[in-house]
VMD Tcl script that draws the C-alpha trace (Angstrom):
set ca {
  {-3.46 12.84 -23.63}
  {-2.83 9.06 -22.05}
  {0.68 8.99 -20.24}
  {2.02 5.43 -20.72}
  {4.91 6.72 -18.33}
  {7.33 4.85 -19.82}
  {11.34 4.92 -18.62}
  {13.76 5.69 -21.71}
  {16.55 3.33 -22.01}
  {15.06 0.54 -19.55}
  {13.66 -1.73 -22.37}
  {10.22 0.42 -22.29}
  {9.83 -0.86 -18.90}
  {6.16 0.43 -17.40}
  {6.35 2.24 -14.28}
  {3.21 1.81 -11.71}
  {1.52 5.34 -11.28}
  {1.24 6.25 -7.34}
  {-2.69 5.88 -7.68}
  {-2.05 2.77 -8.25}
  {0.08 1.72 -5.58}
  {-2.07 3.60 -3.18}
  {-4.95 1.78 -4.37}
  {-2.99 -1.56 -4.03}
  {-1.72 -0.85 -0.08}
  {-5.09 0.22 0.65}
  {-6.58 -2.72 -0.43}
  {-3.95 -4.58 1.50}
  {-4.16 -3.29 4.48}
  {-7.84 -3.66 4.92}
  {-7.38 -7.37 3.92}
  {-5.60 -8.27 6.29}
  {-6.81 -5.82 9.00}
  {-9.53 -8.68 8.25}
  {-7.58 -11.59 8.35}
  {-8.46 -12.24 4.77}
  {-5.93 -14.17 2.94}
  {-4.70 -13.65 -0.68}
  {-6.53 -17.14 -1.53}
  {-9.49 -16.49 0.18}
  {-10.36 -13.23 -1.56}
  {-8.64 -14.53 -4.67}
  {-11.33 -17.08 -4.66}
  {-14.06 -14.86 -4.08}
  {-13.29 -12.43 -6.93}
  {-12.94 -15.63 -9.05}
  {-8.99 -14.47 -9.89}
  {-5.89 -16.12 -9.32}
  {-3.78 -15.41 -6.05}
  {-0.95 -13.90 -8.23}
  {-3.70 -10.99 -10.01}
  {-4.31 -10.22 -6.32}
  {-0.58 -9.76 -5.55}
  {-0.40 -7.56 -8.40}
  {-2.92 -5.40 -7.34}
  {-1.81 -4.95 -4.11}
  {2.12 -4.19 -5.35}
  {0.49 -1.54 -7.69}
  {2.15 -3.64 -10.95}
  {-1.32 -4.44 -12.38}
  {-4.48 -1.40 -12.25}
  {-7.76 -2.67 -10.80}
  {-10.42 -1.68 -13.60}
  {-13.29 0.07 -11.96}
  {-15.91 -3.01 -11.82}
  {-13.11 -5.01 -10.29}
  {-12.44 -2.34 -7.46}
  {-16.07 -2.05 -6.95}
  {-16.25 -6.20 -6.25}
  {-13.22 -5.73 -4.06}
  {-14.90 -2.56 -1.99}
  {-18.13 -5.30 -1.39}
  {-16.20 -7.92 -0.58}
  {-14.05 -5.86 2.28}
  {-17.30 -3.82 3.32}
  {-15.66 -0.35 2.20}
  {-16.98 2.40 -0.36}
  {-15.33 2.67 -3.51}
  {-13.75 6.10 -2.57}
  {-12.31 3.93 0.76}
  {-9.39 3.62 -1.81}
  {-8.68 6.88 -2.69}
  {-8.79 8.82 0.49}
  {-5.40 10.67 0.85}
  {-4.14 9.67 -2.78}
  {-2.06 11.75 -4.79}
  {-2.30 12.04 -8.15}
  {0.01 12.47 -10.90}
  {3.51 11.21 -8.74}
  {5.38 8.30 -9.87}
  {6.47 5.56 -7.33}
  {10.05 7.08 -7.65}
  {8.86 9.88 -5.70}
  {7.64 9.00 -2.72}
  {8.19 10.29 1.20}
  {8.63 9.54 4.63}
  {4.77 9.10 4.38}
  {4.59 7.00 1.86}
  {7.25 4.31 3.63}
  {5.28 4.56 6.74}
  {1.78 3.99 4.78}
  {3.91 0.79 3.45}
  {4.82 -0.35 6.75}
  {1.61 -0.19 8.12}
  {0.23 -2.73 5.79}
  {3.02 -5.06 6.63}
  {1.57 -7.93 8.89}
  {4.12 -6.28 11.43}
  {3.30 -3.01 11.33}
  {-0.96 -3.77 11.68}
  {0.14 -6.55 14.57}
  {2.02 -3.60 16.48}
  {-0.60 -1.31 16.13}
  {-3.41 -3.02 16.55}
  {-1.60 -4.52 19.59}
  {-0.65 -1.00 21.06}
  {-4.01 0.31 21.08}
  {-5.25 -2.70 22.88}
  {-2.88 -1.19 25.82}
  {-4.77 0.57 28.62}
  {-2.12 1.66 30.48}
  {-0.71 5.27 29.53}
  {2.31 4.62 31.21}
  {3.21 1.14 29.42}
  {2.11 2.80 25.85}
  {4.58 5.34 26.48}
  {7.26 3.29 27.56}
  {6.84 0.89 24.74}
  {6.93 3.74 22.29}
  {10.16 5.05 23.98}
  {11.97 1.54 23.52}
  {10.77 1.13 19.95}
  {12.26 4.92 19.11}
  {15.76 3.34 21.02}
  {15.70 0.68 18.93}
  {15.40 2.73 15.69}
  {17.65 4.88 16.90}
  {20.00 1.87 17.11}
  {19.40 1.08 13.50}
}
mol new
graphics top color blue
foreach p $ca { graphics top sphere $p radius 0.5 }
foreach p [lrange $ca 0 end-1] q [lrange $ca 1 end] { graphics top cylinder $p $q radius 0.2 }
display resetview
């Protein structure tokens, strides 16, 4: 039976399915892990910017031939997408997990990590992970 997964009482208001979400910050973050922006791939799939916001916000499912164009075009299998996805959750229940997943397919969070493990220095990678737990601890 096909779930529409639809909220009572919000104006039938569709809810995205955590698949797709996942899907969509996966895609993300490998984007711009290679500097790819929305335009550029946009332009490669032949789709507008906006269908490739949508994707990545988990609002609009990438159909299967779609996902398999985007997998080419980033240099990933198909299954790149799926590894660690849950099935069957709504974005309403998400963890501590899921917000860090988010985070690290802001342009901050991939800028601090790819910039920490360019650190050689045990000693300074430590010591930079000690001030950034201050600083949330501040928060």
């Amino acid at each position: 039976m096909l779930d529409t997964n639809f909220e009572i009482g919000s104006g039938l208001q569709k809810i995205p399915q955590y698949t797709d979400v996942h899907v969509g910050m996966k895609f993300q973050t490998q984007q711009k892990s290679m500097c790819f922006s929305q335009p550029s791939i946009a332009a490669a799939l032949g789709i507008p910017f906006q269908q490739v916001q949508k994707y990545e916000s988990g609002a609009n499912r990438v159909g299967s031939s779609r996902l398999s164009d985007i997998a080419e075009f980033l240099g990933v299998r198909i299954d790149f997408f799926f590894d660690e996805a849950r099935t069957g959750e709504s974005v309403q229940k998400r963890d501590a997990a899921d917000e860090l997943q988010d985070f690290i397919g802001t342009t901050e969070g991939l800028a601090l990590n790819t910039n920490s493990a360019l650190i050689k220095d045990d000693a300074v990678r430590k010591a930079i992970v000690a001030l950034v737990r201050a600083a949330s601890s501040m928060a």
